[in-house]
C-alpha positions in Angstrom: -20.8 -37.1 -17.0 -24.5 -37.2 -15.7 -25.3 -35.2 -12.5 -27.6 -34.5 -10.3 -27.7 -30.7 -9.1 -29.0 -29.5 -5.7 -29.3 -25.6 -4.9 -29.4 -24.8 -1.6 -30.5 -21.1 -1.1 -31.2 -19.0 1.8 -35.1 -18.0 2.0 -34.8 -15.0 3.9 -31.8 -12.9 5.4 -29.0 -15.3 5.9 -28.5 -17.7 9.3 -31.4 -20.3 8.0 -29.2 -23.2 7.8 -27.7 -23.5 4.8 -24.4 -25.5 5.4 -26.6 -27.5 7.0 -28.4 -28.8 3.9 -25.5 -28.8 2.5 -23.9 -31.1 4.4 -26.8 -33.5 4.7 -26.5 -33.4 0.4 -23.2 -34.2 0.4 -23.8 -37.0 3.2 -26.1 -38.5 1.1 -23.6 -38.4 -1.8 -20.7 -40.3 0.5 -23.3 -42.9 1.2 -24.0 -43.9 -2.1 -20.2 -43.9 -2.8 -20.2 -40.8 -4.3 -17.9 -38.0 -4.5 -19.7 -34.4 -4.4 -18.8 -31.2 -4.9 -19.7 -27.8 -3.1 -19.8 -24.8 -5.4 -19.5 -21.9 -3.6 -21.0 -19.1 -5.7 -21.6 -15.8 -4.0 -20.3 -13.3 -1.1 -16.8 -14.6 0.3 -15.5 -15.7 3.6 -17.7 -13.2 5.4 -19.9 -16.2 5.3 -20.3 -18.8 8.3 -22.1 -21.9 7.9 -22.2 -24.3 11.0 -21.9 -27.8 10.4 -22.0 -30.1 13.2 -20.4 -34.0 12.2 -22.8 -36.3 13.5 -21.3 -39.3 12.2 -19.0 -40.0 15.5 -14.6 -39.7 15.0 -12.2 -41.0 17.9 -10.7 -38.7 19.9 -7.6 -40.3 22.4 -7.9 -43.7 22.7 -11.9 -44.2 22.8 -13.5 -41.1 23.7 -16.3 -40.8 20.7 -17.0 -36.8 19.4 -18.9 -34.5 17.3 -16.7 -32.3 15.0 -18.5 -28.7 14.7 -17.2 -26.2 12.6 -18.4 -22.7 11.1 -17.4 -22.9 7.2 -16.3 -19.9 5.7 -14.3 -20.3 2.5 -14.7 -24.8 2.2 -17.8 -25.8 1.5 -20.4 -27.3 4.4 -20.2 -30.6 3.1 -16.1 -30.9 3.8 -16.7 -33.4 6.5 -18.4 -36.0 4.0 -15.7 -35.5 1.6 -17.0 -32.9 -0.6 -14.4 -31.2 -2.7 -15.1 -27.2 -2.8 -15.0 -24.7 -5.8 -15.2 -20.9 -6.0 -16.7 -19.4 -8.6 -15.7 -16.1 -10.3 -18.2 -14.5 -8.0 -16.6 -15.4 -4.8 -14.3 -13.3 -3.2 -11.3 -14.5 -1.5 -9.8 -13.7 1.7 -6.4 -15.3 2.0 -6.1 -14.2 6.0 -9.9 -15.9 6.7 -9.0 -18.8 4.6 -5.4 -19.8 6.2 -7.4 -19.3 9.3 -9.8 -21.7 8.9 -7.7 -24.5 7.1 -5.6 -24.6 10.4 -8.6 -24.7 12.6 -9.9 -27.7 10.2 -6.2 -28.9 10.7 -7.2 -29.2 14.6 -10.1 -31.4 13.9 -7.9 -34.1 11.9 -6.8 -34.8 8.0 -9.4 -33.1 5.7 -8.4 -34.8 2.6 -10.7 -32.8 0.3 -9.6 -30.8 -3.3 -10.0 -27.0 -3.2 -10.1 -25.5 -7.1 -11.0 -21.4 -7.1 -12.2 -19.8 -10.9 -9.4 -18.0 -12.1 -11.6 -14.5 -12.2 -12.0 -14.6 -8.1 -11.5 -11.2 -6.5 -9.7 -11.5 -3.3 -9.3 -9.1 -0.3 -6.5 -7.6 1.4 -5.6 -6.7 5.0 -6.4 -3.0 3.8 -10.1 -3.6 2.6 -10.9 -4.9 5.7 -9.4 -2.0 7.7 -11.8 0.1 5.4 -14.8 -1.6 6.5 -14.0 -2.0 10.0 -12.8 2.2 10.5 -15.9 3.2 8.2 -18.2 1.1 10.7 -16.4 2.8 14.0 -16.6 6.0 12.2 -20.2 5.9 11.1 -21.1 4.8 15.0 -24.8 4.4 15.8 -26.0 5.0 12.1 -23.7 2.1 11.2 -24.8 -0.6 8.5 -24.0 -3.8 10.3 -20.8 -4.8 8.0 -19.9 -8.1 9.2 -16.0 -6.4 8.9 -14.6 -8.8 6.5 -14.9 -5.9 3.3 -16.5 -7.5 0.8 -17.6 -4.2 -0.6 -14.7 -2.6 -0.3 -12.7 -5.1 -2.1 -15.1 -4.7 -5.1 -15.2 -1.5 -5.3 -10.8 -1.9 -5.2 -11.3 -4.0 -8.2 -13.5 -1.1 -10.0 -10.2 1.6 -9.4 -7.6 -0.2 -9.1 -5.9 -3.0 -10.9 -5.4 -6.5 -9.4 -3.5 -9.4 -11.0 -5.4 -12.8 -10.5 -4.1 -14.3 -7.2 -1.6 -16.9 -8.9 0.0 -13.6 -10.8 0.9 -12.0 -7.9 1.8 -15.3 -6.0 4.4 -15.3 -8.9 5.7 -11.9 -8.8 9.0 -11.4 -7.1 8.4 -10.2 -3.6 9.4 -6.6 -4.1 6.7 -6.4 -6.7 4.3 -7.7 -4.1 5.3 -5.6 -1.7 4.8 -2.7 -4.0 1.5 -3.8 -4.9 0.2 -3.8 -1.1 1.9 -0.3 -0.6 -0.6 0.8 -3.7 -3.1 -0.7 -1.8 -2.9 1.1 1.4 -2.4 4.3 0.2 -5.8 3.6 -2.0 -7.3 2.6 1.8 -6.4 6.1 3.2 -7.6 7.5 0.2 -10.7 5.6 0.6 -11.1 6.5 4.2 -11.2 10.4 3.5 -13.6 10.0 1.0 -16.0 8.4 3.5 -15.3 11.0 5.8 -12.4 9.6 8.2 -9.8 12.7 7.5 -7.4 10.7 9.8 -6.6 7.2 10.5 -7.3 6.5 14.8 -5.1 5.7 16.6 -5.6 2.3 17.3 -5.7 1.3 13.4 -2.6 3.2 12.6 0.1 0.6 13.4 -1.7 -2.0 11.6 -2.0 -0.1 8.7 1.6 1.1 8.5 2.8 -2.5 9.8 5.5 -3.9 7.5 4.9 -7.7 9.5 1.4 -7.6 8.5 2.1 -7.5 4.8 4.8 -10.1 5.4 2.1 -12.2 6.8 -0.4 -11.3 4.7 2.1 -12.7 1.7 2.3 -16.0 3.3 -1.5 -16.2 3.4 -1.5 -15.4 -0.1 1.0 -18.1 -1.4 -0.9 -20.9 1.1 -4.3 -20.3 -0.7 -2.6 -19.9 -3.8 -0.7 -23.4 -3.4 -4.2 -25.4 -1.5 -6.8 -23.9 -3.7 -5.8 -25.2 -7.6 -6.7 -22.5 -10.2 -9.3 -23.6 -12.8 -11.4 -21.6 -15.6 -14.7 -23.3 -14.9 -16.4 -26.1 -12.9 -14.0 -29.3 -12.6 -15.6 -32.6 -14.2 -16.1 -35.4 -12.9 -18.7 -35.5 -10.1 -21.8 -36.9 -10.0 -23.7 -34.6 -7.7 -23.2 -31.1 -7.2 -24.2 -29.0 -4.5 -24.5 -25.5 -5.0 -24.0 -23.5 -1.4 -25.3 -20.1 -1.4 -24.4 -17.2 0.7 -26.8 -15.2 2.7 -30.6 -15.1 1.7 -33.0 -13.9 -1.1 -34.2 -10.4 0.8 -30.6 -9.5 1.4 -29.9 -9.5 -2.2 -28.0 -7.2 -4.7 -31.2 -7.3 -6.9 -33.1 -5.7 -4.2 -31.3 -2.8 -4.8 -33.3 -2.0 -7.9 -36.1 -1.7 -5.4 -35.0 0.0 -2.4 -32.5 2.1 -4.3 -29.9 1.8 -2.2 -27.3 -0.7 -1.3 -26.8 0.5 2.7 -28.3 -2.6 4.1 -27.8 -5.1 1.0 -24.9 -7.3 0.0 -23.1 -6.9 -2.9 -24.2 -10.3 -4.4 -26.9 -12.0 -5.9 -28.1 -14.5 -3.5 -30.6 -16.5 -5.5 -31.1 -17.8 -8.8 -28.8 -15.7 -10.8 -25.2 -17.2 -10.0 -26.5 -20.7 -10.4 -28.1 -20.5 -13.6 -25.6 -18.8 -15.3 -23.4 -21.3 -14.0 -25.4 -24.4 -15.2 -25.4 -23.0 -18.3 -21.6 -23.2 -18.8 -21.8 -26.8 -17.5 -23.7 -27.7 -20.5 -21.3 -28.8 -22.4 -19.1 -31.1 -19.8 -22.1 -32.5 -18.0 -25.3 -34.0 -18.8 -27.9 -33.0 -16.0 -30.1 -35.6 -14.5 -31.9 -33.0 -12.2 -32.1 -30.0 -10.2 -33.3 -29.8 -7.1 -34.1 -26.1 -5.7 -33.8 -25.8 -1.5 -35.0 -23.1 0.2 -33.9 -23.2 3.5 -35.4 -21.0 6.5 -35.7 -21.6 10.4 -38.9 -21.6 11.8 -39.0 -17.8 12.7 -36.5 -15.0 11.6 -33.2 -13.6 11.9 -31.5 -11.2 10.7 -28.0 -9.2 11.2 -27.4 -5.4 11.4 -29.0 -2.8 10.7 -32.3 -2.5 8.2 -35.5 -2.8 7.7 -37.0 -6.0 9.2 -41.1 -6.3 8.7 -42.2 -8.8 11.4 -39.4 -8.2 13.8 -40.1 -8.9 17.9 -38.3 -10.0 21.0 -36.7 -12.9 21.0 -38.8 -13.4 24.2 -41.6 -13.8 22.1 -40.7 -16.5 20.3 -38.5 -18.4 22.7 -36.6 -16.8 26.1 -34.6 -20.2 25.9 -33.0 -19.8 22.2 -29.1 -19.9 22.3 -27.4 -19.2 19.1 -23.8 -20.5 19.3 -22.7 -19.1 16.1 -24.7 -15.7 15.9 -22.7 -14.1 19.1 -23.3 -10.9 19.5 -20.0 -8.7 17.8 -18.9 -5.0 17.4 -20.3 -4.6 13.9 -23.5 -6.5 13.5 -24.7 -6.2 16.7 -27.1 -9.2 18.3 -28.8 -11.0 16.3 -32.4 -10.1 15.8 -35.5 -12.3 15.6 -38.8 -11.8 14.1 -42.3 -13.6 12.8 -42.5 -15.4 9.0 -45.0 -13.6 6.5 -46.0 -16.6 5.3 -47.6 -15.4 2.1 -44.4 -12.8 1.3 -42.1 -15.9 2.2 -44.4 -18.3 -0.7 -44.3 -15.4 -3.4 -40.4 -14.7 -3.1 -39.6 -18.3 -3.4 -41.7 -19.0 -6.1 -40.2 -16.1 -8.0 -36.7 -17.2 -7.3 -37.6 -20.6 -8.3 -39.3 -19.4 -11.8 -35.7 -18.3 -12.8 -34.7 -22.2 -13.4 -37.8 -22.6 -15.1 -35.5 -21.6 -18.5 -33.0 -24.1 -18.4 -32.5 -26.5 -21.3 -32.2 -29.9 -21.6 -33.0 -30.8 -17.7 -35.7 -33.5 -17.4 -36.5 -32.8 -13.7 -36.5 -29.6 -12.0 -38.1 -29.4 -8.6 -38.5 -27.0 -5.9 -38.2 -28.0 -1.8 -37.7 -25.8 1.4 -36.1 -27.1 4.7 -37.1 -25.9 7.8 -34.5 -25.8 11.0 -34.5 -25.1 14.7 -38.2 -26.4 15.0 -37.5 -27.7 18.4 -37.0 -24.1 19.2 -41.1 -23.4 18.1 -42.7 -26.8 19.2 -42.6 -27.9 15.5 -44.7 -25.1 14.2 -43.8 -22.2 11.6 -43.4 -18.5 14.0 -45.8 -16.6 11.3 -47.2 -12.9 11.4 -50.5 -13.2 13.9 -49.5 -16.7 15.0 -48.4 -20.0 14.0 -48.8 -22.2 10.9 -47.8 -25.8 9.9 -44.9 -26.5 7.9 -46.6 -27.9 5.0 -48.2 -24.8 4.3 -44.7 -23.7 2.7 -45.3 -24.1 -0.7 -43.0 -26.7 -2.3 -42.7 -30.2 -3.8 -40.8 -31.7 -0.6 -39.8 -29.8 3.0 -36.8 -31.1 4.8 -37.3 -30.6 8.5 -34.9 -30.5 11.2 -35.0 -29.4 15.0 -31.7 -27.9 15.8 -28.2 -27.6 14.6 -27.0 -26.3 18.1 -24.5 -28.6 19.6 -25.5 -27.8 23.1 -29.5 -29.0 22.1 -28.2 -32.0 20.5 -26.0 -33.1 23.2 -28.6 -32.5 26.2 -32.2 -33.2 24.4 -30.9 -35.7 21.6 -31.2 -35.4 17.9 -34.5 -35.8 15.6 -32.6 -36.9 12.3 -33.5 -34.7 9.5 -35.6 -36.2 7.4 -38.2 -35.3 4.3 -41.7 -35.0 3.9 -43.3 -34.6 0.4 -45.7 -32.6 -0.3 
């Protein structure tokens, strides 16, 4: 099967519009007749990519309406038909996913294939009660979890063994149950290490709840039955759209740097996953191309706590900027804004980019950035001590788009994305 690969890859810290580029990918895919799929490489449903569906659906018997959803286990390009795989480095979350298949359900038939790597971690109820009473406990000098415990669930897997989901979904249910108990008594265990010598009050039914297991099991068996188990990428598909989770300076390679992991994720968020991944596909596809995206918004963002060179009021940038996804939560806090070193943003793409460089046997590998919310900055780039043009991201092509807020589309209209090469 020949392919044609696209990598879309967050430039910064996360919230730059990723699902968005990967939904206009996979768009272009249906257009040509084509079948894509989304491979979903890093982080886990802690994720949330928000993809409005331009193309117009009936609603009733002639109202016309734009589907908006925030992915966070499917892939962004679901509404185009874009079948979804996780990779070994994903890590499910049974309760997040059964969650948002039956919002998806609301939004009418999604008649997509989901197909998870047979390696995935996935989370329990109790890793997320860790990372939510460890945030609480920690209180101002907390590290702006998102609460879905991601790293709590890996650092499970490093103590304590874990069948592979469809294992346990097989087990009888007393052996499940077993395996959950295990679970939360590793959770209290857990908690005192961090400091939390007892669990508060309003945490300790949930824990000790028997109906929350019960639940929990039911989650388990639906994402074991929807998501087919597979040992590597499916064949088949002539493009391929890799989706990335949050962005290069939020990487677990950074740690190497800063020494610590207190405001990192536990992923690699660039070129790492997908190489090694392209690799493997060596011997069931034959590549046509690769096509790197960086994808930032036109100033930054960032969630939680950590250090954030170039950070300002929002003010600054634009009093008027409403986020509709980024609300403002227990954990993360408000989202916070800041200017673009352009010359730091140029060097840490072009580094990421030089790990594709090695890749065999792929005619055409090029690098392009997409820039979003530019109505938001009068079509300029928010940089330290001003404002630059978009073309002075270095790249072979730069997608640009003005907004992917439903409320701007709706009440200014919609400049369609579109590229400019460079």
């Amino acid at each position: 099967m020949v392919t044609n690969i696209k990598v879309v890859t967050g430039a910064s810290y996360g919230d730059e519009g990723k699902g968005m580029m990967t939904a206009y990918f996979s768009e272009a895919a249906r257009k040509d007749g084509r079948r894509s799929l989304n491979i979903l490489h890093n982080g886990g449903g802690q994720r949330g990519h928000t993809v409005n569906d331009r193309k117009g659906h009936i609603f009733g018997n002639s109202r016309i309406f734009w589907k908006r959803h925030v992915f966070h286990h499917l892939g962004s390009g679901s509404f185009s038909g874009a079948d979804t795989y996780f990779s070994e480095d994903f890590i499910l979350n049974p309760i997040i996913f059964a969650e948002e298949m039956n919002e998806l359900g609301s939004l009418g038939n999604l008649p997509v294939k989901i197909y998870r790597n047979k390696k995935c971690r996935w989370s329990t109820p109790y890793d997320m009660m860790i990372n939510q009473i460890a945030e609480d406990y920690r209180g101002d000098d907390r590290h702006g979890s998102c609460g879905a415990g991601i790293w709590e669930t890996i650092l499970r897997y490093d103590t304590l063994p874990c069948p592979e989901l469809s294992e346990f979904a097989a087990l009888p249910k007393k052996a499940r149950m077993d395996f959950l108990d295990e679970v939360r008594e590793y959770a209290k265990k857990r908690l005192f290490e961090i400091g939390v010598k007892s669990i508060p009050e309003k945490w300790r039914e949930n824990m000790e709840s028997r109906g929350l297991a019960e639940h929990f099991l039911e989650d388990v068996m639906f994402l074991s039955r929807a998501a087919k188990a597979a040992v590597g990428v499916p064949e088949g598909y002539r493009d391929v759209v890799f989706e990335g989770g949050q962005g290069l300076l939020l990487s677990e390679r950074l740690m190497d740097i800063y020494g610590s992991d207190r405001y990192l994720t536990p992923s690699f968020t660039g070129n790492e996953n997908p190489v090694k991944i392209i690799r493997e596909m060596g011997g069931k596809y034959e590549i046509e191309g690769i096509e790197v995206c960086y994808v930032t918004r036109s100033y930054l963002t960032r969630h939680g706590a950590g250090s954030f060179p170039g950070e300002c009021p929002k003010e600054a940038i634009n009093p008027d900027m409403a986020d509709l996804t980024n609300m403002p939560n227990d954990y993360q806090g408000t989202l916070r804004y800041g200017r673009i070193d352009l010359s730091d943003l140029n060097r840490r793409i072009g580094e990421d980019f030089a790990g594709y460089k090695g890749l065999k046997n792929v005619p055409r590998i090029i690098r392009s950035a997409a820039v979003t919310h530019l109505n938001e900055t009068m079509g300029m780039l928010e940089v330290t001590g001003g404002t630059a043009a978009v073309s002075e991201i270095e790249a072979d092509r730069v997608y640009m788009e003005w907004s992917e807020n439903l409320d701007e589309i709706i009440t200014a209209g919609r400049v369609p994305l579109h590229p400019m090469d460079m």
